[in-house]
C-alpha positions in Angstrom: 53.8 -35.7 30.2 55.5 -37.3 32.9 53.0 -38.8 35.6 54.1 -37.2 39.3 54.9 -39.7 41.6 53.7 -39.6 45.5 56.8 -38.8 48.1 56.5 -42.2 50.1 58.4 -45.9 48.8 57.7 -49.2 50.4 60.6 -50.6 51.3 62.6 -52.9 48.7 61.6 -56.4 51.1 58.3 -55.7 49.8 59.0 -57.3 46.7 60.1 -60.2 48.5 56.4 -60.8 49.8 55.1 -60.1 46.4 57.5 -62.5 45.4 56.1 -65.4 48.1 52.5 -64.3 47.5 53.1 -64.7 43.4 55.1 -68.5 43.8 52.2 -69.4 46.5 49.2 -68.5 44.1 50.9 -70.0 41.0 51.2 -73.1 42.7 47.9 -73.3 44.2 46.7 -72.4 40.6 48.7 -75.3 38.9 47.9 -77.5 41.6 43.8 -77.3 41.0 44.3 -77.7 37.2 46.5 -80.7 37.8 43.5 -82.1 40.4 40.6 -81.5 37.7 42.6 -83.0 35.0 43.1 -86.4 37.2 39.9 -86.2 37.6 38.8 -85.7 34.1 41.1 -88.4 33.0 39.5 -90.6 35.8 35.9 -90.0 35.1 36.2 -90.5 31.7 35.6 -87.4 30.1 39.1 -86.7 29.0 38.7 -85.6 25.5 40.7 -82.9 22.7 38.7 -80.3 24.2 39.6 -81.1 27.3 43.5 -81.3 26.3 42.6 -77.7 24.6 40.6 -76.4 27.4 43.4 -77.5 29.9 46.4 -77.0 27.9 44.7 -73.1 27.6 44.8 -73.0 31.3 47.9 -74.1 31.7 49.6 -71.8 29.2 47.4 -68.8 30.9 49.0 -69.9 34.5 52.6 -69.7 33.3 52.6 -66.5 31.2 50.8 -64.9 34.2 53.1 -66.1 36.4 55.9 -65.0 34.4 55.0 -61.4 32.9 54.0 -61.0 36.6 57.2 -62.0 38.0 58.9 -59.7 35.5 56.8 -56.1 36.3 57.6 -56.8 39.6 60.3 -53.8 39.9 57.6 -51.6 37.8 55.1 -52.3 40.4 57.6 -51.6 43.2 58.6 -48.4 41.6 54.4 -47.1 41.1 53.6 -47.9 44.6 53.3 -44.9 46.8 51.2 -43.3 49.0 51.7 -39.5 50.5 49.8 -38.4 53.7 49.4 -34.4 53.5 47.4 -32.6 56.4 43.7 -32.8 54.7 44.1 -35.9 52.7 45.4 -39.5 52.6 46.5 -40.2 48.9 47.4 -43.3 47.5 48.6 -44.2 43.8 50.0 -47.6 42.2 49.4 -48.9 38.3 52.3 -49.5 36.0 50.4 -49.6 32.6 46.9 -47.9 34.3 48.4 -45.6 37.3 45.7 -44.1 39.4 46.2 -41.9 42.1 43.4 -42.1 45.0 42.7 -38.9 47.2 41.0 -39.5 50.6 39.9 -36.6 52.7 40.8 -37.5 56.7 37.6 -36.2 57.1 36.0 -39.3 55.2 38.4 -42.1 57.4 36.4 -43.6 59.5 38.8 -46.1 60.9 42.3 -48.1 60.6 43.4 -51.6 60.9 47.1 -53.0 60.6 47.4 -56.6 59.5 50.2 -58.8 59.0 50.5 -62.0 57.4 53.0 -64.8 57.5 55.2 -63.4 54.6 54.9 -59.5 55.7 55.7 -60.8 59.4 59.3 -62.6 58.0 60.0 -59.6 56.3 59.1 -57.6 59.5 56.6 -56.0 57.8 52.8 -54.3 57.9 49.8 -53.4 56.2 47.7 -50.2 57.2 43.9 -50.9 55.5 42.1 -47.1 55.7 38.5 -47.3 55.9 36.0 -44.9 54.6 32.2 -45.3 54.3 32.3 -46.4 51.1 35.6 -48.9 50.7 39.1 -49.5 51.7 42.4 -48.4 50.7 45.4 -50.5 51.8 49.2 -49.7 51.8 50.9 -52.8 51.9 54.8 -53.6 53.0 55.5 -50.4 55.6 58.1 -50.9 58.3 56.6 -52.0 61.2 57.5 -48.5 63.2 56.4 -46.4 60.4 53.1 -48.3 59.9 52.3 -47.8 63.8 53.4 -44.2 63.1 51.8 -43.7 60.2 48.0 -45.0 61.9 49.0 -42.3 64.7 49.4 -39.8 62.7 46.1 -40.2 60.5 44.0 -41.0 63.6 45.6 -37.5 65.1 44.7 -35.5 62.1 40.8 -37.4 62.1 40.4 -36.6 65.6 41.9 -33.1 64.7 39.1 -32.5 62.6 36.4 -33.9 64.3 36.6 -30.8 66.6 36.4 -28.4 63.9 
């Protein structure tokens, strides 16, 4: 059985950012096990295990970075969201694919955000808030985003009054 997919696509700069964000963590990654091996080495406790231990990490670092890197377009295409007129519904997962349903009723406000890699890709991210978490759809066009938080804050207000 197929899995249905929602009606709304980020746009393709989004993988761009998820591109930044994935160099920009591996490096900060590399960089701290490279830092607590110096200072293994320098202390004096550099042993096998250590080269094991480390070596591991290393290993772990790269083939995340890498099968990462590669689901990239399979992330892209799961990505959706779909706002209907009594529900906010949001779905990503490439190997686990979940589809969130939020009532309007339950939003209880919005926030946009944008950070230095969305902003050079002209970019936004919407973050939903209910009483019990937050849902957030990442990589929007800046006039769709501001659109989008219009619309839902219409349709809460709507249904406040009911």
């Amino acid at each position: 059985m197929a899995y249905p997919l929602l009606v709304n696509q980020m746009p393709e700069r989004i993988k761009k950012v998820w591109q930044r964000t994935l160099v920009v963590t591996s490096c900060i990654s590399l960089v701290v096990l490279i830092g607590i091996s110096i200072a293994a080495y320098y202390f004096g406790w550099w042993n096998q295990y250590w080269t094991i231990v480390m070596s591991s990490l290393f290993g772990v670092v790269l083939v995340a970075t890498i099968s990462s890197w590669w689901l990239l377009p399979y992330r892209y295409l799961y990505y959706r969201y779909e706002l209907t007129n009594d529900e906010m519904l949001f779905q990503k997962g490439y190997f686990f694919r979940s589809t969130t349903i939020v009532p309007i009723v339950r939003i209880q406000h919005i926030e946009t955000e944008q950070g230095p890699f969305l902003r050079k890709e002209k970019l936004m991210e919407i973050v939903v808030h209910t009483a019990a978490t937050t849902h957030r759809i990442a990589g929007l066009d800046i006039e769709e985003a501001q659109q989008l938080r219009a619309e839902i804050m219409r349709q809460v207000r709507l249904r406040e009054y009911e």
